[in-house]
C-alpha positions in Angstrom: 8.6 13.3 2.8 9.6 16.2 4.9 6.9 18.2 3.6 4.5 15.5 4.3 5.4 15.1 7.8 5.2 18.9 8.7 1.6 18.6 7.4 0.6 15.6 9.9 0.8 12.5 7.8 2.6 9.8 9.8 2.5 6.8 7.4 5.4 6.8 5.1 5.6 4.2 2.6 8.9 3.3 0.4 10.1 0.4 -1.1 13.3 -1.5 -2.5 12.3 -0.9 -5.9 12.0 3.0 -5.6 15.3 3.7 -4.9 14.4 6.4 -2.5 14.7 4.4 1.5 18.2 6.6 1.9 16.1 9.6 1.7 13.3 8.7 3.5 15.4 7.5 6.4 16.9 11.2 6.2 13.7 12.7 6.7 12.4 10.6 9.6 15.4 11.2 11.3 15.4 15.3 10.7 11.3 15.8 11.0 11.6 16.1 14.7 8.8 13.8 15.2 9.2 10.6 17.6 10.1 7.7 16.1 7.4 5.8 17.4 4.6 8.3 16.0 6.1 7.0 12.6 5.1 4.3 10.9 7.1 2.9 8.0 6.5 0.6 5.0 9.0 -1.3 2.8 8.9 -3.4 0.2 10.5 -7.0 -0.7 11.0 -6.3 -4.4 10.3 -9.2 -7.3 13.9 -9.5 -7.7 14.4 -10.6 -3.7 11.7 -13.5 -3.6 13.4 -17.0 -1.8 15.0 -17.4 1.9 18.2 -15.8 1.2 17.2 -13.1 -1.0 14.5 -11.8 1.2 16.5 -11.9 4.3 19.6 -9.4 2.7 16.6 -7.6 1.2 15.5 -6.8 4.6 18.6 -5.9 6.3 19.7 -3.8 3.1 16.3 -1.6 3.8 17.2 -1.2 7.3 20.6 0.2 6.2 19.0 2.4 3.8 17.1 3.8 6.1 19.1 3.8 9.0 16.4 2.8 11.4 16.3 0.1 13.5 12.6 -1.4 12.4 10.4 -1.2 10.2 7.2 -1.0 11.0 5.7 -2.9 7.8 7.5 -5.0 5.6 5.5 -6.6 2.4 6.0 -8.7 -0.3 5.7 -6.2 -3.4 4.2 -8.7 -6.3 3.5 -12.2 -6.2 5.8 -13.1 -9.6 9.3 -13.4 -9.6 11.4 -11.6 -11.5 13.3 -13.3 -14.2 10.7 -16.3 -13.5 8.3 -17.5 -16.0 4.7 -16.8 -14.4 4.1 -20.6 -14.9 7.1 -22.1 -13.1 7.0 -24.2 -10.1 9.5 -21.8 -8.8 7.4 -18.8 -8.1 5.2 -20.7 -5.5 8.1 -22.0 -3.8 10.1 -18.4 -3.4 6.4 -16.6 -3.3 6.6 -19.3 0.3 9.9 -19.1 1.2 9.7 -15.2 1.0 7.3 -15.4 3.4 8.9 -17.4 6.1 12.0 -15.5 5.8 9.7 -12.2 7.0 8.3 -14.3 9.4 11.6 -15.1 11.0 12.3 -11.1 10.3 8.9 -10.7 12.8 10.5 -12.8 15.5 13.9 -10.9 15.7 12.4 -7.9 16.1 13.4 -6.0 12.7 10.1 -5.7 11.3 7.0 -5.3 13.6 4.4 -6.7 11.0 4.7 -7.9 7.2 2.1 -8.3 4.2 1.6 -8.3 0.8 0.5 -6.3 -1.9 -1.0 -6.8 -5.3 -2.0 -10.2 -4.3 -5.6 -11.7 -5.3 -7.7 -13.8 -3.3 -5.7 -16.7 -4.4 -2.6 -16.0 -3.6 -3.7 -15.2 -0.2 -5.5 -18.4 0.5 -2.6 -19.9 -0.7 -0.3 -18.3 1.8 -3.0 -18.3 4.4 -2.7 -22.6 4.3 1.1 -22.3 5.5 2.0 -18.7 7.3 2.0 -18.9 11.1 2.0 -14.9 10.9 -1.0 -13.7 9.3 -0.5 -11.1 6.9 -1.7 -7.8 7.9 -2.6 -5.9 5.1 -3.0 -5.9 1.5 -2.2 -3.1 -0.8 -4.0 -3.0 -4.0 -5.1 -0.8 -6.8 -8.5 0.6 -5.6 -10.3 3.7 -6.2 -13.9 4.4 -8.4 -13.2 2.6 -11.8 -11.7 -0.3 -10.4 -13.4 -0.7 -6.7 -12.1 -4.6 -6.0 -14.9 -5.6 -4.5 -14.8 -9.0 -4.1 -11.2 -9.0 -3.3 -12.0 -6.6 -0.7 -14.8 -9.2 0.8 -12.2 -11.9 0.9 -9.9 -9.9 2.6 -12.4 -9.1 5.5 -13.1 -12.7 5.7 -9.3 -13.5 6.0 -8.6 -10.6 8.6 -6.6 -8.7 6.0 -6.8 -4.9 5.8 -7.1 -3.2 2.5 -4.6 -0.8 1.8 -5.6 1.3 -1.6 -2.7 2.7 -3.5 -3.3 4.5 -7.0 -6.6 6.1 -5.3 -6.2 9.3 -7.8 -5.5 6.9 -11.0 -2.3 8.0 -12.0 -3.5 11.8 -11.6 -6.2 11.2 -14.4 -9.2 10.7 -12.0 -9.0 14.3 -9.9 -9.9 15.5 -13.9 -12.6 13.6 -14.1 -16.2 15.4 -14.2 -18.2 13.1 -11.9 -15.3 13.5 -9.5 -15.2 17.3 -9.6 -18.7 17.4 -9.4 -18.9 14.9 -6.3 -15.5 17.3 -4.9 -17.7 20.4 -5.3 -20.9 19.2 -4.1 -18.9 17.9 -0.7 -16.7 21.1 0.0 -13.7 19.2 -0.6 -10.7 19.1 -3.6 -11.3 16.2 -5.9 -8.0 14.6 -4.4 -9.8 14.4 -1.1 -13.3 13.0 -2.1 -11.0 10.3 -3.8 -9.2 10.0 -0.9 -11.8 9.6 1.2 -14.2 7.5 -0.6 -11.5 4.7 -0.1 -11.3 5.6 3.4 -15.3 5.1 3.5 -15.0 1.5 2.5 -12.5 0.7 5.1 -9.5 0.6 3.5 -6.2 2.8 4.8 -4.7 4.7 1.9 -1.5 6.4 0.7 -1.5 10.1 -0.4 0.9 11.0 -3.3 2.3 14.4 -4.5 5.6 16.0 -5.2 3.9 19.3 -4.7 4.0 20.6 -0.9 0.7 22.2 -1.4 -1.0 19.1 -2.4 0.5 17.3 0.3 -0.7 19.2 2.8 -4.3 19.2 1.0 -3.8 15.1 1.0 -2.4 14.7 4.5 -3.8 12.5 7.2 -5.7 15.7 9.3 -7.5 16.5 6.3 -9.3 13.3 5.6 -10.4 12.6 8.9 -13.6 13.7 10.8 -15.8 13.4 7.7 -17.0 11.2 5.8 -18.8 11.5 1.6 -22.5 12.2 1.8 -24.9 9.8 0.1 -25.0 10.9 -2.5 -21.4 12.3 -3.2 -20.7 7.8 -2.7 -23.4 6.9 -5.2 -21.7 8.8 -7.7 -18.8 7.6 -7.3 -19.8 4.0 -6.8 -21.1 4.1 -10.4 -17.3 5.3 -12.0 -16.9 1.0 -11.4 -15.5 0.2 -15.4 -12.7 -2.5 -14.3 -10.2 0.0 -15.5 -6.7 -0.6 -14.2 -3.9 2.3 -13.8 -1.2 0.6 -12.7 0.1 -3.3 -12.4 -2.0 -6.6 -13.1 -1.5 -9.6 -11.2 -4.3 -11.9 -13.1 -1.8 -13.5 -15.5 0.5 -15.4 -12.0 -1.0 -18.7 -10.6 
């Protein structure tokens, strides 16, 4: 994180379920950068859907991080843990999860709240209760699995797209058409990846434990340009459906 925030990115995202809010607190605090030039995200885990749950969930992620907001707060899946994906249950903590950040928003401990890994379903369905809209969406989205119609339902909605997983688990800066697109463009592989999700509107979250990729990852490197025509066709045609990371199909 520290190494991230000396290179200019700004947007630091965390969540219950990484175990790592202590130490990103620490490096907010020590970076030297204003508070308010930081923007945070947290996470509601699967195991702190439901009213009470959600509210301590909250308050133990301020605590961890020793701030006195967050910026972002989202609910991380739209299961529940320990919940059969067919019980009545999760629709009822999946909503009262959602009021509880709600009530978060109008105390002033969290300045805007989401959800991530939800399909258009599960946001229309939250959509015919929530008096806060939810701000973004973050998803799995990069070449092989580009969401598209999730992504149209989302503009429709007035939900940003947030892309996580952009470099495939690491397997896609490998990847021949991507090298080839990265070297065409002037750019590394990581950032034509980077910024081909930026390109189609959605915000996205650079990911390295190396300081030398996270400074050739952070914000001021992805900005000002954009993929040639061609460099975007290529990649465009990558589209196989192929998922890296969690799939929410299986939860009504």
């Amino acid at each position: 994180m520290a190494a991230a925030l000396r290179a200019g990115t700004r947007h630091i995202d965390t969540a219950t379920i990484y175990k790592n809010e202590e130490a990103v607190g620490a490096a907010v605090r020590k970076s030297g950068v204003p508070r308010a030039d930081i923007f945070v995200t947290s996470k509601v885990s699967p195991y702190e859907q439901g009213t009470a749950r959600a509210r301590a969930a909250v308050a133990a992620t301020l605590e961890r991080l020793g701030l006195e907001y967050v910026d972002l707060v989202l609910v991380h899946w739209p299961g529940v843990a320990r919940v059969p994906h067919d019980d009545p249950r999760v629709r009822q903590l999946r909503a009262e999860t959602w009021r509880a950040l709600e009530e978060e928003v109008a105390r002033g401990t969290v300045r805007s709240i989401g959800v991530s890994n939800y399909e258009e379903r599960h946001l229309r369905e939250l959509l015919e209760t929530a008096t806060v809209r939810p701000a973004v969406n973050q998803v799995e989205l990069h070449p092989r699995y580009q969401q598209r119609s999730l992504r149209r339902a989302c503009e429709e909605m007035g939900v940003r797209v947030v892309a996580y997983a952009s470099l495939g688990g690491g397997e896609l800066p490998g990847n021949a058409t991507v090298r080839a697109v990265a070297a065409a463009e002037g750019r590394t592989p990581a950032q034509v990846l980077l910024r081909w999700a930026l390109d189609k509107g959605a915000a996205v979250l650079p990911k390295s434990v190396r300081p030398g990729r996270v400074a050739e990852q952070a914000e001021p490197r992805l900005l000002g340009w954009s993929l040639s025509e061609a460099g975007t066709a290529a990649l465009d045609a990558m589209e196989d459906g192929h998922k890296y990371c969690w799939d929410p199909s299986g939860i009504p």
